[in-house]
DOLO-219761 format. One record per residue (C-alpha): x, y, z; residue number from 1. Coordinates in Angstrom, 1 decimal. Example, Ala and Ser with C-alpha at 12.3 -4.5 7.8 and 13.67 -1.06 7.14 Angstrom:
2
ATOM     east    north       up    nr
ATOM     12.3     -4.5      7.8     1
ATOM     13.7     -1.1      7.1     2
! end
This chain:
498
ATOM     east    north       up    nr
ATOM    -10.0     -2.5      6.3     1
ATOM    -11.6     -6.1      7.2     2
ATOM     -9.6     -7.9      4.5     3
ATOM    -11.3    -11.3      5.6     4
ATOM    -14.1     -9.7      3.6     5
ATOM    -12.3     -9.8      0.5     6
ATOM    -11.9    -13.1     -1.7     7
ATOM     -9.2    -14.9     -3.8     8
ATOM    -10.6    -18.0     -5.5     9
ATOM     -8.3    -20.6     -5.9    10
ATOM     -8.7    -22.2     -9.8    11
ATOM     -7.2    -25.6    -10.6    12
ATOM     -6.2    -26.7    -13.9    13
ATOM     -6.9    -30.3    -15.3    14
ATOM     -8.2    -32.0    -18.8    15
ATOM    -10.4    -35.1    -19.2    16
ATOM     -7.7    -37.1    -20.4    17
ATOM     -7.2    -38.9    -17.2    18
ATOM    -10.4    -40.4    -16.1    19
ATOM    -12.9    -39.7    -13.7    20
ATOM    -11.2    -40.9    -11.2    21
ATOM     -8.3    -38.6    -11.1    22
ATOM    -10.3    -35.3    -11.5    23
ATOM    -12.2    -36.8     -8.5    24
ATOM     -8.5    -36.6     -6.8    25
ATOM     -7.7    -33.2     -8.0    26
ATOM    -10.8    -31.7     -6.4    27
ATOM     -9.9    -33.4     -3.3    28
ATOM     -6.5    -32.2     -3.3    29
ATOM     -7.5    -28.5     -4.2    30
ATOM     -9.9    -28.7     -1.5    31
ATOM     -7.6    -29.5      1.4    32
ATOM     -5.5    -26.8      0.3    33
ATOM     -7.9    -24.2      0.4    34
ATOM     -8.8    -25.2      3.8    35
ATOM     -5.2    -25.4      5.1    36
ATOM     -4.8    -21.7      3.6    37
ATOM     -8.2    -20.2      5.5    38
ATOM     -7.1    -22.2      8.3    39
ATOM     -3.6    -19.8      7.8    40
ATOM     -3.4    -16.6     10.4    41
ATOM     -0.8    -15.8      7.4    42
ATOM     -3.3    -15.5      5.0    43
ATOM     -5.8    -12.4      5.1    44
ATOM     -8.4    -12.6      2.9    45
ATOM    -10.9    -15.5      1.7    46
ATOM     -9.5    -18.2     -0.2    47
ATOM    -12.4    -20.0     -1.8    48
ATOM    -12.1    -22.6     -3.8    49
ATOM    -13.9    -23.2     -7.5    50
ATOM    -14.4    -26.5     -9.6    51
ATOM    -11.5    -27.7    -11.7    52
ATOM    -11.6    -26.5    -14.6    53
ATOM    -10.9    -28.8    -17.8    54
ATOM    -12.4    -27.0    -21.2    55
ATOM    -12.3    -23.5    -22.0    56
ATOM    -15.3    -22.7    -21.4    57
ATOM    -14.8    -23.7    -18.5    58
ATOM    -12.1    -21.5    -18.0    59
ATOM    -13.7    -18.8    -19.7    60
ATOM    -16.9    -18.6    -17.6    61
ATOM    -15.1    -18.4    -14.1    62
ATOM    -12.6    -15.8    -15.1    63
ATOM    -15.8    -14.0    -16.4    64
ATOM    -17.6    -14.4    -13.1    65
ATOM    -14.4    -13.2    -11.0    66
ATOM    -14.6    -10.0    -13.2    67
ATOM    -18.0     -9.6    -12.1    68
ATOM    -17.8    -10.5     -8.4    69
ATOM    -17.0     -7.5     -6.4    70
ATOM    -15.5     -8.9     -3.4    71
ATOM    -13.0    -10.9     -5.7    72
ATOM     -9.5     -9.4     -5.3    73
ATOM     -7.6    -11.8     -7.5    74
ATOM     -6.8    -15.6     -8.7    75
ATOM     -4.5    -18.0     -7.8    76
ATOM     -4.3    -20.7    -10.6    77
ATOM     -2.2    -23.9    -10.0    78
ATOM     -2.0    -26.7    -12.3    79
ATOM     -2.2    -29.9    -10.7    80
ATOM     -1.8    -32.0    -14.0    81
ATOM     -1.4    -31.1    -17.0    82
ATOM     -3.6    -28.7    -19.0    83
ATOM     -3.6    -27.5    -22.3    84
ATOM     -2.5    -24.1    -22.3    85
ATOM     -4.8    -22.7    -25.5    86
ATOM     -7.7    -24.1    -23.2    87
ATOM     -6.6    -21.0    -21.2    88
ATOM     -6.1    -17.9    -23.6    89
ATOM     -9.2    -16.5    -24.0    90
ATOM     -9.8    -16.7    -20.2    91
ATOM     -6.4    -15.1    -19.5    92
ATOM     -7.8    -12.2    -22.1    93
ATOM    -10.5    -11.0    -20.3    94
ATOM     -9.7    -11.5    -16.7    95
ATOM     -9.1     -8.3    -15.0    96
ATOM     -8.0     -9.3    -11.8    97
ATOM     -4.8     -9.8    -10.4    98
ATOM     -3.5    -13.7    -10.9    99
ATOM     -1.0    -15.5     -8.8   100
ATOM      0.7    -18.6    -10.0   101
ATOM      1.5    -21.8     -7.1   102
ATOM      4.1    -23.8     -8.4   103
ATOM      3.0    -25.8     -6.1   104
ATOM      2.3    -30.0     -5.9   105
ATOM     -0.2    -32.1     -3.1   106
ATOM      2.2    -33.6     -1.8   107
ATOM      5.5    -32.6     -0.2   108
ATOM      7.6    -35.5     -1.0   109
ATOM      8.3    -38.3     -3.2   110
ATOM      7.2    -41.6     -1.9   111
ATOM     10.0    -43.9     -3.0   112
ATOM      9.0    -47.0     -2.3   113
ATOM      4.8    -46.9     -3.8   114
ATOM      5.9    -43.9     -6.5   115
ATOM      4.3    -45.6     -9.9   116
ATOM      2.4    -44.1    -13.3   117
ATOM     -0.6    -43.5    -11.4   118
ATOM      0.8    -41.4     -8.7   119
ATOM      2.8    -39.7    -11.9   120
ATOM      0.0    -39.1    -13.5   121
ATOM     -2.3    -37.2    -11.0   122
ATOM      1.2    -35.1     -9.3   123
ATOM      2.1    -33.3    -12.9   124
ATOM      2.7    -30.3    -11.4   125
ATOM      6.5    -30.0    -12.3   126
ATOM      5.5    -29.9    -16.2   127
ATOM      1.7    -28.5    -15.8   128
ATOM      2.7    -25.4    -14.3   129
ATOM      5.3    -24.9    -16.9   130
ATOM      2.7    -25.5    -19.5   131
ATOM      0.8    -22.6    -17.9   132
ATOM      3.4    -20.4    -17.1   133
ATOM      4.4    -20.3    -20.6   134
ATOM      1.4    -19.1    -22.1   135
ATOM      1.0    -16.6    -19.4   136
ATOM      4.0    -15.2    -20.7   137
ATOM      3.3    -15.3    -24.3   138
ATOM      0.5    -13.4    -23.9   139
ATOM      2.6    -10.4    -22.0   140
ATOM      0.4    -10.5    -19.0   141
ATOM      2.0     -9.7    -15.4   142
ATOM      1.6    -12.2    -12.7   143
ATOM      3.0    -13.0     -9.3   144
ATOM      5.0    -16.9     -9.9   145
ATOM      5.5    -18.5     -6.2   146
ATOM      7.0    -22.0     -5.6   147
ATOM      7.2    -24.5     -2.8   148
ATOM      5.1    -26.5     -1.0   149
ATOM      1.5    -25.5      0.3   150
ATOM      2.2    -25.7      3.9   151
ATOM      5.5    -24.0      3.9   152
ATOM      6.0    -20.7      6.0   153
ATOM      7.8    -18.9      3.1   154
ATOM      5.0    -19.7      0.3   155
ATOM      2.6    -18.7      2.8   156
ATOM      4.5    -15.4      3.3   157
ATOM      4.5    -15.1     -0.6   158
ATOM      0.9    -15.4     -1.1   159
ATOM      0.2    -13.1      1.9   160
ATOM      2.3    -10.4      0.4   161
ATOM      0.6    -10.8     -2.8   162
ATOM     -3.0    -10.8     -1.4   163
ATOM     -2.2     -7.6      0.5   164
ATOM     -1.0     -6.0     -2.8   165
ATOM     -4.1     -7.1     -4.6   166
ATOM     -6.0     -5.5     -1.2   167
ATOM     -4.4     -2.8     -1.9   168
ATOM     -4.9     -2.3     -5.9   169
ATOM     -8.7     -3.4     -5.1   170
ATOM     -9.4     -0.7     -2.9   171
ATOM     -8.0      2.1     -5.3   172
ATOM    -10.8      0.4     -8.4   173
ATOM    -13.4      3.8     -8.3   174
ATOM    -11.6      5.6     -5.4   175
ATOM    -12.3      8.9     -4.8   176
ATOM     -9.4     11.2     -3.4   177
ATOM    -10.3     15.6     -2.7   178
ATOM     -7.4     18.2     -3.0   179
ATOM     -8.3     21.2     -1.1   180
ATOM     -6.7     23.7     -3.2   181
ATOM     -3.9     23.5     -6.1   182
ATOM     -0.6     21.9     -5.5   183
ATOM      2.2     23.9     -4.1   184
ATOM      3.2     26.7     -6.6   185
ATOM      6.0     25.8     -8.5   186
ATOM      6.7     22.1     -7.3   187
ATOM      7.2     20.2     -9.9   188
ATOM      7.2     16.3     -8.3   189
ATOM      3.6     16.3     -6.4   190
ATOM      2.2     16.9     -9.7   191
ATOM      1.6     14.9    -12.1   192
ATOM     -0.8     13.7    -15.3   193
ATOM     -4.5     13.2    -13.0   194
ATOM     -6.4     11.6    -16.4   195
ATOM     -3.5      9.3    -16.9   196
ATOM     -3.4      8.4    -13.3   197
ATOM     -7.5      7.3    -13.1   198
ATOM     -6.9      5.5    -16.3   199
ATOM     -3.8      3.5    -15.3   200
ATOM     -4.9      3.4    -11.4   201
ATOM     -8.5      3.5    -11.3   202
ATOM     -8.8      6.3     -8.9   203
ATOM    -10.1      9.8     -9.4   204
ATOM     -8.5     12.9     -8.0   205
ATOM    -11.0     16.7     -8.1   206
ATOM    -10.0     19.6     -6.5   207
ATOM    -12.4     21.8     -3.8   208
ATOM    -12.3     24.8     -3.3   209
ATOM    -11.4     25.5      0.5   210
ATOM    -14.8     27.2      0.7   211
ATOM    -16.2     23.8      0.4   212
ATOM    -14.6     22.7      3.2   213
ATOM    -15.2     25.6      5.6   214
ATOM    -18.9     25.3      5.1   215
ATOM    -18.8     21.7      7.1   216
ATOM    -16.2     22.8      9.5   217
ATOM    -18.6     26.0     10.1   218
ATOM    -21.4     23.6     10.9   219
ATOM    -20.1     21.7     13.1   220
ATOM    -22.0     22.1     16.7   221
ATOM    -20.4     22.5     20.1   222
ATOM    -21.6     19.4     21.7   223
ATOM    -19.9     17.2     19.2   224
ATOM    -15.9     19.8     19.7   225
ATOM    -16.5     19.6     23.3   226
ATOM    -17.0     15.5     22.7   227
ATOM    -13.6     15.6     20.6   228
ATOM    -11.9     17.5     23.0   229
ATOM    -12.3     15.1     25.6   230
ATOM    -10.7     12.2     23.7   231
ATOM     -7.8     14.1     23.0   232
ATOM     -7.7     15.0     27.2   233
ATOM     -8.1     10.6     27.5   234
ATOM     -6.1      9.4     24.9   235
ATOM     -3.1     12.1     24.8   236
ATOM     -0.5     13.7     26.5   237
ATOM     -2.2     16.9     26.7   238
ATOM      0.1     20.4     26.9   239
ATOM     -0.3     23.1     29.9   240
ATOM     -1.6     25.4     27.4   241
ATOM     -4.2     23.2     25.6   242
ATOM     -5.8     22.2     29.0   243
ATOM     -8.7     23.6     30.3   244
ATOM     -8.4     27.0     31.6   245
ATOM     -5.4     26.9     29.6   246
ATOM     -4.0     30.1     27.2   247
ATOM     -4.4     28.1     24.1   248
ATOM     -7.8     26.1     24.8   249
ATOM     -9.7     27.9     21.8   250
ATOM     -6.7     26.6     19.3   251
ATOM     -7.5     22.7     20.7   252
ATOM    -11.4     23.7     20.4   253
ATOM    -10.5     25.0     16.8   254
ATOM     -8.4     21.9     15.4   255
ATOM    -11.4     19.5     16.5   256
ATOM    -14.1     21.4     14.8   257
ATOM    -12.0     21.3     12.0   258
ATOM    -11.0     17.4     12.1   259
ATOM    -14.9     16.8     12.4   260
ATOM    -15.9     19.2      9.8   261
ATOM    -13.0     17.2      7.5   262
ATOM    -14.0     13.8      8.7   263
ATOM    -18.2     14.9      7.3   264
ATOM    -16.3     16.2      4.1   265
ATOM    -15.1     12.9      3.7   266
ATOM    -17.4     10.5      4.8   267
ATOM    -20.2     12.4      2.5   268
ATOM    -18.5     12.3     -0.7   269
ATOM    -17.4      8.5      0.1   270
ATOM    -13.7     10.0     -0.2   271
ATOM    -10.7      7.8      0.7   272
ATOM     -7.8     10.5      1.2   273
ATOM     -6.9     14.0      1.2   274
ATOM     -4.4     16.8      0.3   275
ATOM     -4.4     20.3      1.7   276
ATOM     -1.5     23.3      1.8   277
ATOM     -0.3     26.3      2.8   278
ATOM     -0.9     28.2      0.8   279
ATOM     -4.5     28.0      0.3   280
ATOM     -6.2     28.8      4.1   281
ATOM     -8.9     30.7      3.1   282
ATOM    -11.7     31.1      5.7   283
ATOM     -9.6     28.5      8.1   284
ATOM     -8.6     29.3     11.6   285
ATOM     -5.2     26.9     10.9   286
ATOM     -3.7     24.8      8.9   287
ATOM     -5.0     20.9      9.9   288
ATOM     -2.0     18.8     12.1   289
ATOM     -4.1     16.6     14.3   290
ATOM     -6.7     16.3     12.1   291
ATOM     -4.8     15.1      9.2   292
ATOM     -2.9     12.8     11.8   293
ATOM     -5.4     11.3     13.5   294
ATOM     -7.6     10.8     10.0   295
ATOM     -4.8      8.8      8.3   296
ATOM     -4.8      6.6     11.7   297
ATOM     -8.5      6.0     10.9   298
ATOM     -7.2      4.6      7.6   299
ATOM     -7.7      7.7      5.6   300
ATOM     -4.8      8.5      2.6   301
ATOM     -2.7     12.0      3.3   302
ATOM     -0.3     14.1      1.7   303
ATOM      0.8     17.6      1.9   304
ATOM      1.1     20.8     -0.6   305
ATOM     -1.4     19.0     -2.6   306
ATOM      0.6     16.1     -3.3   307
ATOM     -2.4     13.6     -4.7   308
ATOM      0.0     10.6     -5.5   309
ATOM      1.4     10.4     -2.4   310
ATOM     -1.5     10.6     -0.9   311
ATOM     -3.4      7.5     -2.7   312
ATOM     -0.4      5.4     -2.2   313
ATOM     -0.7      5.8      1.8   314
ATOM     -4.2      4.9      1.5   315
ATOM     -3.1      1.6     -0.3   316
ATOM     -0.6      0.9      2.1   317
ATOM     -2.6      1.2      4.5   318
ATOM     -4.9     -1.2      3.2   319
ATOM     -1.9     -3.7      2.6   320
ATOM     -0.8     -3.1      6.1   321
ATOM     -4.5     -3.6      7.6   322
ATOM     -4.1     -6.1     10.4   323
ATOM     -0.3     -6.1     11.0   324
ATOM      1.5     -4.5     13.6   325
ATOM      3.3     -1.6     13.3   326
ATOM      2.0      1.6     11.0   327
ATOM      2.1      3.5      7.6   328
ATOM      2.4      7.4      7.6   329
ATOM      2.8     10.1      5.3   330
ATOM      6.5     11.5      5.6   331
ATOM      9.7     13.6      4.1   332
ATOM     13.2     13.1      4.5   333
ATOM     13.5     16.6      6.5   334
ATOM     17.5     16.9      7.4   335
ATOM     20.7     14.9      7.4   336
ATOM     23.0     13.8     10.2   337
ATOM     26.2     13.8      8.6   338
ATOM     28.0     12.3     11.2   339
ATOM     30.9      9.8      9.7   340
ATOM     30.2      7.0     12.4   341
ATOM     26.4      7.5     12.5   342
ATOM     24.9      8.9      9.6   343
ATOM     20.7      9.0      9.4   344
ATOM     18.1     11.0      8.1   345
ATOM     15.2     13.0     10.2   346
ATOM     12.0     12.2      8.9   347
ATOM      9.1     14.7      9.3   348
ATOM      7.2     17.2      8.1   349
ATOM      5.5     20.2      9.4   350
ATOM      2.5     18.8     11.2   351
ATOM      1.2     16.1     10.1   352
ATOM      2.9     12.4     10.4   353
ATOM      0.1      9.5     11.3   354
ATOM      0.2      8.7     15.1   355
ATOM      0.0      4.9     13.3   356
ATOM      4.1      4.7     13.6   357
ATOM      4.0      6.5     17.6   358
ATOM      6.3      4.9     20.0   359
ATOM      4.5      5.7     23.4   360
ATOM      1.7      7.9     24.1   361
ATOM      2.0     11.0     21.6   362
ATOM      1.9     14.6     23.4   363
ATOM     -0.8     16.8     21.9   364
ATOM      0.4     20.5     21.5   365
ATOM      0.1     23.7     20.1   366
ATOM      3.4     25.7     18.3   367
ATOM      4.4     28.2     16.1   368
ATOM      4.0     27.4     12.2   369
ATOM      6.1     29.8     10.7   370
ATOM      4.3     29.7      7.3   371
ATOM      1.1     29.6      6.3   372
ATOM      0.3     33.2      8.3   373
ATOM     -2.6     31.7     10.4   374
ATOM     -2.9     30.9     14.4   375
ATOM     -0.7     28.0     15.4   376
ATOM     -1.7     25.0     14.8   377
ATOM     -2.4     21.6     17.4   378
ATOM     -0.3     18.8     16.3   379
ATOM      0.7     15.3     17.7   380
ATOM      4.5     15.2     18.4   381
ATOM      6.2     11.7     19.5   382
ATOM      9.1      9.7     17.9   383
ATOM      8.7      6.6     16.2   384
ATOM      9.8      3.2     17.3   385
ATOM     12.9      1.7     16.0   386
ATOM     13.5     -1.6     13.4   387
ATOM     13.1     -2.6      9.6   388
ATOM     11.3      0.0      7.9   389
ATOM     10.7      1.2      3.8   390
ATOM     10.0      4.5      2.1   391
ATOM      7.8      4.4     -0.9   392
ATOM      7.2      7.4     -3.7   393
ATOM      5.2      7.1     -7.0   394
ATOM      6.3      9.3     -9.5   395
ATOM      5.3     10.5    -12.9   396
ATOM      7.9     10.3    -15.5   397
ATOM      5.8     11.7    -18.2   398
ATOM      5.7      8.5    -19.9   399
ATOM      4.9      6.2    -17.1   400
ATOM      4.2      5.9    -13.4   401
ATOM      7.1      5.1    -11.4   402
ATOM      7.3      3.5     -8.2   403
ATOM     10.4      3.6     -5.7   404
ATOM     10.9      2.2     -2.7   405
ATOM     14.3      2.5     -0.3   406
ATOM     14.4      0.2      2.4   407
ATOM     15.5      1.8      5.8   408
ATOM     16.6      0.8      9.5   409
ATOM     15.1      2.7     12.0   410
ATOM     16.9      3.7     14.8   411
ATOM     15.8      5.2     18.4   412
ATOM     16.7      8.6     19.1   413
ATOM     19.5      8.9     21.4   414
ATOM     18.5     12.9     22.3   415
ATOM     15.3     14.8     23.3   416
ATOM     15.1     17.0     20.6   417
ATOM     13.0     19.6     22.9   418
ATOM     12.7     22.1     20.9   419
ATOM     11.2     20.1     17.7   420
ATOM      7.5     20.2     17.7   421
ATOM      6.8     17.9     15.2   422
ATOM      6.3     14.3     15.4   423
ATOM      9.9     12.3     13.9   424
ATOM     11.4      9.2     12.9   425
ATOM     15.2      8.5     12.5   426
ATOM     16.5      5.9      9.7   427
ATOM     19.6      4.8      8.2   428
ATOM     18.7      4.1      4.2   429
ATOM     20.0      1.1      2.7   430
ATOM     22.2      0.0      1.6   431
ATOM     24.6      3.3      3.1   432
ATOM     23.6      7.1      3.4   433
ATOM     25.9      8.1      0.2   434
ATOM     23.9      5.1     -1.9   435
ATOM     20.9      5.4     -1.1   436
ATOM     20.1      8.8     -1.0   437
ATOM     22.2      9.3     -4.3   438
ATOM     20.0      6.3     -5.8   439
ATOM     17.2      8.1     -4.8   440
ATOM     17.8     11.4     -6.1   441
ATOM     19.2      9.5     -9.7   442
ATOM     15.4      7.9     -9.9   443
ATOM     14.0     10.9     -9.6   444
ATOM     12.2     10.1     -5.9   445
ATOM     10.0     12.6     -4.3   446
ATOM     10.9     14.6     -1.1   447
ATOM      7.1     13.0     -0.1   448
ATOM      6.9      9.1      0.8   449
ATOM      4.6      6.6      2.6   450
ATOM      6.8      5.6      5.6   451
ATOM      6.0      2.1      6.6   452
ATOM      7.1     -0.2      9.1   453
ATOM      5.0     -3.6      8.6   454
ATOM      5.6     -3.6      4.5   455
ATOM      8.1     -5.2      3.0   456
ATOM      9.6     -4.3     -1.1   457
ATOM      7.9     -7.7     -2.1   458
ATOM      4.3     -5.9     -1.5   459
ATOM      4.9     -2.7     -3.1   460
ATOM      6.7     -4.8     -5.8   461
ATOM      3.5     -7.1     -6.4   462
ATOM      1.2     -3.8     -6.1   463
ATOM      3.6     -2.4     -9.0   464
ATOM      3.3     -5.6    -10.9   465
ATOM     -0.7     -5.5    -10.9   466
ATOM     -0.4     -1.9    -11.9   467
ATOM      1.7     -2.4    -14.8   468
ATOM      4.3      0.7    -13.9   469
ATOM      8.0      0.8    -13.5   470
ATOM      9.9     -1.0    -10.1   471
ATOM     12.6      0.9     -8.6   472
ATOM     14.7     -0.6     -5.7   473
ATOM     16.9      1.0     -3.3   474
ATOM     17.7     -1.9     -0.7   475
ATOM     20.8     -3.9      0.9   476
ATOM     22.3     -5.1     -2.3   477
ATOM     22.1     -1.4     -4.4   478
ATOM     25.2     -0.6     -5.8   479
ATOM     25.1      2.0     -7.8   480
ATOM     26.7      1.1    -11.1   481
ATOM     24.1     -1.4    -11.5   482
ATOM     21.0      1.2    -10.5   483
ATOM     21.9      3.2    -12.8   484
ATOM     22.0      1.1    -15.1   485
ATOM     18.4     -0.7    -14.2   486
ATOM     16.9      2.9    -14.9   487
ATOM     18.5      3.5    -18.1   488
ATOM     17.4     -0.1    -19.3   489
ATOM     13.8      0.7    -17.6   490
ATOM     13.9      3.9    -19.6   491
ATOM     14.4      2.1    -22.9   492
ATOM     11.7     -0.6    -21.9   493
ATOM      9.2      1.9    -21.2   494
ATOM      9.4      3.5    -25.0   495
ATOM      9.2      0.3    -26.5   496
ATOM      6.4     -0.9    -24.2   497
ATOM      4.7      2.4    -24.7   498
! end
């Protein structure tokens, strides 16, 4: 999750046809810019800087040797003059990573007074960007455009949402995720096409058996539970019965050995998320709640009833949201409050929501499942802090991948809720309760999302971009006329595209 570790290289575009001496400038330029980004706390990854290119060859080789470098997460290409845009074709062809165009120019101003052919000549980017841009476009390929000057706050803010994205898609290229058991029987929306999803994501989902898993959590010795169960004493509010001496102290010793038998799962098979249910417990004392809570806080992806797309995408937002404050969990819009003057949704789920989003120090106990028919499982309970906040849920239309995001205020809770064992999070969806959740429900959104409160739609709408699949957006401006519309139009696209 160190995304300083990760690299964009910054390509400009030139031709020979101004001399020596202004290619010399161009460099120059390019190369303060790059240095003014890394010198950014906005940006978070590597910017690193590569010759002009002027031939396309040129061109050619360095989108090659992006492909090729590992650590290379994406480009950002800006013309500085102005370059032939057939130089560029068969580079754009075979680059595989994600590309960001700065419409961007060295210099903020116009200097009225000096301003002559010369300085007109090396500042083209007005006209060489649109040379580029247009090329990109004829050849149909998705990229992020952002204008304004270098050193503004908001194009800095664009290219940091953008390099998190491509974070984000990078980290899913040969992921592996595990479902412990099927999906829940008979639910239709945590399913979905797996072959399709590797080929159009890049990340491979394979079932275990729950047998698998038991083995490790069998192994597991005492010194290492007993280890566990003191962090949870030190970093958690810890219940009467969990304590020692306590009633329930074998349930607390039983939820570690299983979070370190899951952790060895996953660490062995180099595994970057997980599913589990129910309804497939064989050989386990109870279901995992802490263990899947604390794991996604550790960066791992999570969903329940074997919900494997849900789970990859908090895995990627994770990645996107590496570094900023606030969290990303695993969630479900639970109930309604359907008061007139107050209307919200309770977000839950039965156990396991990532201690990432936690207002305060969470309380660590043991309850009552009610399904499942195993001993009662140790989860983390807590509400979660209030403020801007988003919901995201990929689903599979059959013909594509679709990816929906409602953006949502989070609000404190105004009563204790003592007798809800579960952790929680109250929002009001955008842009109104009737809207929103009738949007959602016309798009065909999940009951499973990644909650997030340090994402933003311009993330999850650049990771959508880079994966080629359908945009849906619930947010302040929705009316829902015009949704409707978007998805019949989207559904029309989507044949023709296909």
């Amino acid at each position: 999750m160190e995304l300083k570790k990760l690299a964009v290289w910054f390509i400009t575009g030139s031709q020979h046809l101004y001399g020596e001496e202004t290619l010399k400038q161009v460099a120059e330029h390019s190369q303060v810019i790059v240095k003014a980004l890394n010198a950014s706390s906005q940006i978070p990854v590597e910017i690193v800087y590569k010759p002009t290119v002027t031939t396309p060859e040129e061109i050619y080789n360095v989108m090659m040797a992006a492909n090729a470098e590992k650590n290379v997460i994406g480009i950002v290409a800006w013309m500085h003059t102005f370059s032939p845009a057939k130089m560029w074709i068969n580079g754009l062809k075979i680059l595989q990573k994600p590309l960001l165009h700065l419409h961007t120019q060295f210099n903020r101003d116009i200097p009225w007074d000096k301003i002559d052919m010369d300085f007109m000549n090396l500042n083209q980017s007005a006209h060489g960007d649109r040379e580029f841009g247009f090329i990109v476009s004829r050849l149909r390929r998705n990229r992020k455009v952002v204008v304004g000057h270098w050193q503004d706050e908001a194009t800095l803010q664009s290219i940091d949402a953008w390099a998190r994205a491509a974070a984000g898609w990078h980290d899913w290229q040969g992921a592996r995720f595990v479902r412990f058991g099927d999906n829940m029987r008979y639910v239709a929306v945590t399913d979905g096409d797996k072959v399709e999803a590797e080929y159009k994501f890049g990340y491979a989902v394979n079932t275990h058996g729950i047998g698998d898993l038991v083995k490790l959590i069998n192994e597991v010795d005492d010194a290492a539970v007993n280890t566990l169960m003191q962090e949870y004493e030190d970093r958690y509010l810890l219940a009467a019965p969990l304590r020692k001496g306590g009633a329930q102290r074998q349930s607390l010793y039983d939820a570690a050995k299983i979070e370190l038998g899951l952790k060895h799962f996953l660490e062995a098979g180099n595994i970057k998320g997980f599913s589990d249910t129910f309804e497939d417990l064989h050989g386990m004392v109870q279901l995992p709640g802490i263990a899947a809570q604390r794991l996604m806080k550790a960066g791992y992806g999570f969903a329940g009833e074997g919900d494997w797309k849900t789970a990859a995408l908090v895995r990627a937002m994770k990645v996107m949201g590496s570094g900023l404050p606030g969290g990303n969990s695993f969630m479900e819009d639970y109930t309604y409050h359907f008061d007139p003057s107050n209307q919200l949704v309770l977000g839950s789920h039965m156990l396991e929501i990532c201690e990432s989003i936690a207002e305060g120090k969470p309380s660590c106990e043991v309850h009552p499942l009610g399904i499942g028919g195993k001993a009662d499982p140790v989860r983390l309970v807590f509400n979660s802090a209030a403020g801007p906040g988003l919901n995201a849920s990929i689903i599979d239309m059959g013909n594509r991948f679709r990816l929906l995001v409602n953006e949502v205020e989070a609000v404190k809770a105004t009563e204790a809720l003592p007798h809800l064992p579960v952790a929680r999070v109250l929002w009001k969806p955008y842009p109104d309760m009737k809207t929103g959740c009738a949007a959602w429900i016309l798009a065909g959104g999940a009951h499973h999302t990644c909650y997030s409160q340090n994402l933003t739609a311009e993330h999850l709408e650049d990771f959508a971009d880079m994966a080629d699949i359908e945009f849906a957006l619930i947010g302040k401006d929705t009316r829902l006329s015009q949704f409707k519309n978007e998805l019949r139009w989207s559904e029309v696209y989507y044949q023709l595209h296909k």
